[in-house]
VEXDO-421203 format. One line per 5 residues: number of its first residue (from 1); their letters; for each residue z, x, y of N, C-alpha, C. Coordinates in pm, 1 decimal. Example, Ala and Ser with C-alpha at 12.3 -4.5 7.8 and 13.67 -1.06 7.14 Angstrom:
1 = as = 780.0 1319.0 -569.0 780.0 1230.0 -450.0 780.0 1320.0 -330.0 ~ 708.0 1285.0 -225.0 714.0 1367.0 -106.0 787.0 1290.0 3.0
//
This chain:
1 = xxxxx = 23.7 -593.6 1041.4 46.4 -668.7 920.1 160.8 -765.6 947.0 ~ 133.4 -909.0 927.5 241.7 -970.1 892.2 398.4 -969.2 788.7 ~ 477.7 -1013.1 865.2 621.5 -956.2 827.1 591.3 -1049.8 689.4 ~ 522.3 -1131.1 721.9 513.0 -1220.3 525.5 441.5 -1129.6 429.4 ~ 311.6 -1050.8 441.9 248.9 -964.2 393.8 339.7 -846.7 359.5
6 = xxxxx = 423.0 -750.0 447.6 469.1 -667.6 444.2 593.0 -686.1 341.4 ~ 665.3 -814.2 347.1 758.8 -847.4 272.3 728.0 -849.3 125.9 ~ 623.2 -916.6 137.5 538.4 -951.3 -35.1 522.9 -826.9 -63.0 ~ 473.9 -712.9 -14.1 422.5 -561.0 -46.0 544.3 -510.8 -143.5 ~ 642.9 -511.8 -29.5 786.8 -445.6 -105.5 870.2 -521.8 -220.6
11 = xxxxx = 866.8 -659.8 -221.2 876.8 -702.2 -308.5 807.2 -690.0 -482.5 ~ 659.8 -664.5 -463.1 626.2 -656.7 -563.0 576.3 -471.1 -588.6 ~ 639.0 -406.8 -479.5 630.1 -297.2 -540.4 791.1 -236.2 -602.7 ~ 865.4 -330.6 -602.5 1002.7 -288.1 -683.2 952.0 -378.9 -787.4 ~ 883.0 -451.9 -828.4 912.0 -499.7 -975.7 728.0 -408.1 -1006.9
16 = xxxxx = 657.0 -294.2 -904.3 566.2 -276.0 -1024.1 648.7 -107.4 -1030.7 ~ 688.2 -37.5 -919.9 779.9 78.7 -1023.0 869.2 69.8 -1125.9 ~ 945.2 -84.1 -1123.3 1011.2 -63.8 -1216.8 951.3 -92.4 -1368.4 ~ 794.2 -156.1 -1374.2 744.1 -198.6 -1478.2 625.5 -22.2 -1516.7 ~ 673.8 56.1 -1382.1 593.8 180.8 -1390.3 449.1 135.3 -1476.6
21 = xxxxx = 397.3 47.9 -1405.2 249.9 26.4 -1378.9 136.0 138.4 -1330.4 ~ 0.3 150.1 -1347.0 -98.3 254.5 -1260.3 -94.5 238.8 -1138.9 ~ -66.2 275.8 -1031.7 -123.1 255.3 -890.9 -287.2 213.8 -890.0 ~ -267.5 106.0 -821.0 -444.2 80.2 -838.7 -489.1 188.5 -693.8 ~ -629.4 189.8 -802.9 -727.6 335.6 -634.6 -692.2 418.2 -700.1
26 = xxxxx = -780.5 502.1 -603.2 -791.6 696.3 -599.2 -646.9 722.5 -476.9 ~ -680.0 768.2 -549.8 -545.2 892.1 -395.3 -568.3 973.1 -362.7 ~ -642.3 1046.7 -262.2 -685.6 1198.9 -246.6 -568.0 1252.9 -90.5 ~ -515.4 1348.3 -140.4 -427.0 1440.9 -12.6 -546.6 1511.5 11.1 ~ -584.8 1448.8 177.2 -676.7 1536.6 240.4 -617.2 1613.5 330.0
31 = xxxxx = -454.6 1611.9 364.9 -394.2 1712.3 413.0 -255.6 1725.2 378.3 ~ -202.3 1823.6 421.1 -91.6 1847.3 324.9 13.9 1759.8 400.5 ~ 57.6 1665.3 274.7 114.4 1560.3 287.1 61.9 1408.4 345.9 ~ -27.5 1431.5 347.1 -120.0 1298.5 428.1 -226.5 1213.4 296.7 ~ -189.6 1131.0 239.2 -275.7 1091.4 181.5 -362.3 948.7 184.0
36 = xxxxx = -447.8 894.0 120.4 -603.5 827.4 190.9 -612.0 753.7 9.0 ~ -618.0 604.3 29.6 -651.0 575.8 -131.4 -799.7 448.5 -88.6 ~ -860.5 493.0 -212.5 -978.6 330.8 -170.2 -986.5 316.8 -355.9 ~ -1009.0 189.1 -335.2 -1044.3 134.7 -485.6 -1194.4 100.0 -505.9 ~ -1243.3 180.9 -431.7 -1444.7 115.5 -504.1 -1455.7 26.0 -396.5
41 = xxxxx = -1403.6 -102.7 -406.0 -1443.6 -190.6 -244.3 -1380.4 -204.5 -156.2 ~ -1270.5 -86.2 -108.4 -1204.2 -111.4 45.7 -1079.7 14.9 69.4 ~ -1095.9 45.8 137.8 -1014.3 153.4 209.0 -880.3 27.9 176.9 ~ -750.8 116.7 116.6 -642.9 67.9 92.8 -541.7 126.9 197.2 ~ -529.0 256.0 240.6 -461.9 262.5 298.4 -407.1 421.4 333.6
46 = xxxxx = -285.0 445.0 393.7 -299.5 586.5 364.5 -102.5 619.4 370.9 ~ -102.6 707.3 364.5 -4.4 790.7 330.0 56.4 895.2 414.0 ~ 203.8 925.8 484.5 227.9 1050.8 506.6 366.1 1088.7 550.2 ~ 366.7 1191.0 517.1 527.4 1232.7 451.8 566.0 1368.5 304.8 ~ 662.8 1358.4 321.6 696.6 1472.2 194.2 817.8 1454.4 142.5
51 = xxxxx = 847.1 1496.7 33.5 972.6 1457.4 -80.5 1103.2 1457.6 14.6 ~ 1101.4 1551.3 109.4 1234.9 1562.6 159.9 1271.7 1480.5 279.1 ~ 1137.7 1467.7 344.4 1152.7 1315.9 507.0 1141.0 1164.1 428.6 ~ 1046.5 1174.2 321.5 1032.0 1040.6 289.7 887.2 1042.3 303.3 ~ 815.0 901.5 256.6 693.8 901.5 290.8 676.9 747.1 373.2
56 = xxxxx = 576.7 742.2 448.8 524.4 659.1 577.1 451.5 579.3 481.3 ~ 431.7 455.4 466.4 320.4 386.8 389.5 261.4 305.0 515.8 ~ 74.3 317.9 523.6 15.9 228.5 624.0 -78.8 143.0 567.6 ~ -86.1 52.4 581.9 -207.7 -41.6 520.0 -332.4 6.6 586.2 ~ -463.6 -108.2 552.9 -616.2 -45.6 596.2 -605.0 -39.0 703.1
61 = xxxxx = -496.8 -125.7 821.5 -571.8 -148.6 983.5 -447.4 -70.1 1030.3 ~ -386.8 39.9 915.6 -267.8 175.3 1018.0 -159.2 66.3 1044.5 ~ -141.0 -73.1 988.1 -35.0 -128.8 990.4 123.7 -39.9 941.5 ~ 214.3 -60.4 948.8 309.4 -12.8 872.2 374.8 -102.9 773.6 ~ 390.5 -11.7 680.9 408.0 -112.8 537.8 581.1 -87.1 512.4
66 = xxxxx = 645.0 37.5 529.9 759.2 96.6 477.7 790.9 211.8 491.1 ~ 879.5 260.3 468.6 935.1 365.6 451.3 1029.9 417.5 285.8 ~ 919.3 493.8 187.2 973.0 517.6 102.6 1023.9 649.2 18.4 ~ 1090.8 681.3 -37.7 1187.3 785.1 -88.7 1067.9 843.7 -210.1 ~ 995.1 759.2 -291.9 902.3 817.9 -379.7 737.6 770.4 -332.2
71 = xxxxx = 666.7 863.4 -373.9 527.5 873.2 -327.9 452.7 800.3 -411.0 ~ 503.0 746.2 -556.6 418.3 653.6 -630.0 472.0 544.1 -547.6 ~ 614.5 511.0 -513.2 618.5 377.6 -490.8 554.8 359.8 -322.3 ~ 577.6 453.4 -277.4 497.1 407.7 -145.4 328.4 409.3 -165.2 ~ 273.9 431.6 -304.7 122.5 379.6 -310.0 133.4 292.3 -336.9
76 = xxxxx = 209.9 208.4 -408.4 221.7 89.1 -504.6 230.8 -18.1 -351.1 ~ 300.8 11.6 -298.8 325.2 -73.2 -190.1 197.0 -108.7 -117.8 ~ 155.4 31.3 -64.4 6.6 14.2 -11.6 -108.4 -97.8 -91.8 ~ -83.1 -69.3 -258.6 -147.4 -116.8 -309.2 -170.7 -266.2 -318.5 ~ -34.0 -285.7 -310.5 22.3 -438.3 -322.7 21.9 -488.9 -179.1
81 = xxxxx = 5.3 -481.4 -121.1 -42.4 -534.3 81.4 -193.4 -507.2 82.8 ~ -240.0 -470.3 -17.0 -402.8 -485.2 15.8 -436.0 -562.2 -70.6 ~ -378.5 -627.4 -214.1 -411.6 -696.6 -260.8 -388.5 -857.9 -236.7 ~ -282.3 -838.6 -167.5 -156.6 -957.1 -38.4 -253.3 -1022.5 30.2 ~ -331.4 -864.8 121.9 -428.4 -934.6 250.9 -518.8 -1004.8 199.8
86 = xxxxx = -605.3 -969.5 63.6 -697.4 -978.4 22.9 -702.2 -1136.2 -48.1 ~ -582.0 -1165.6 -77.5 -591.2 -1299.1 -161.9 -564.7 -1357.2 26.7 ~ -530.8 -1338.8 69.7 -497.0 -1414.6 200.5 -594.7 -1475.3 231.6 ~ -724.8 -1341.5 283.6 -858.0 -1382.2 372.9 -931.3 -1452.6 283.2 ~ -899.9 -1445.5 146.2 -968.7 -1577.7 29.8 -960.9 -1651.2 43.9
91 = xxxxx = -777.8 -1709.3 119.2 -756.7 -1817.7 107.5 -803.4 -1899.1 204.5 ~ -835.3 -1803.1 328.9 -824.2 -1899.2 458.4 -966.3 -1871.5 461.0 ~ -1033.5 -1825.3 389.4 -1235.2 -1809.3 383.6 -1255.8 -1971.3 325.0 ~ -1148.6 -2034.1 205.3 -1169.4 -2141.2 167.1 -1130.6 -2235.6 258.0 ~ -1059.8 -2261.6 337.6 -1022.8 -2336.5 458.1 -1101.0 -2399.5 537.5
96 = x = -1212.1 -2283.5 562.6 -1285.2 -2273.1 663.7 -1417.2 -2308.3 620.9
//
């Protein structure tokens, strides 16, 4: 992931915990402490860690997104770098 993508992620995941917004997606812990989110059209990303190390946030391609202290905000992040990439490859699909 680009350091511009990754930047935008964390940026707008401190103004959506602090607006304590839904995490967009499912979230399923398919192992303990490891978690996996998709929204209906795309693997978002995944998760892993626990309250006391912190949690790992990775985007769809196992990029690294952060390192965060709460487990909503490290989905939010995920959430927000897939929605980042997603307006991206829009943009440059119109380019082209």
């Amino acid at each position: 992931m680009s350091a511009r993508i990754r930047n935008a992620a964390k940026a707008a995941t401190s103004a959506r915990v602090r607006g304590a917004s839904r995490t967009r997606g499912l979230w399923v812990e398919v192992d303990p402490g490891f978690y996996v989110g998709n929204d209906r059209r795309q693997f978002l990303g995944s998760i892993a860690g626990t309250p006391r190390e912190g949690f790992r946030a990775f985007g769809a391609q196992s990029d690294f997104i952060g390192q965060f202290d709460d487990l909503d905000a490290a989905k939010a992040a995920v959430a927000a770098a897939s929605v980042i990439a997603e307006e991206i490859a829009q943009g440059e699909s119109l380019l082209h």
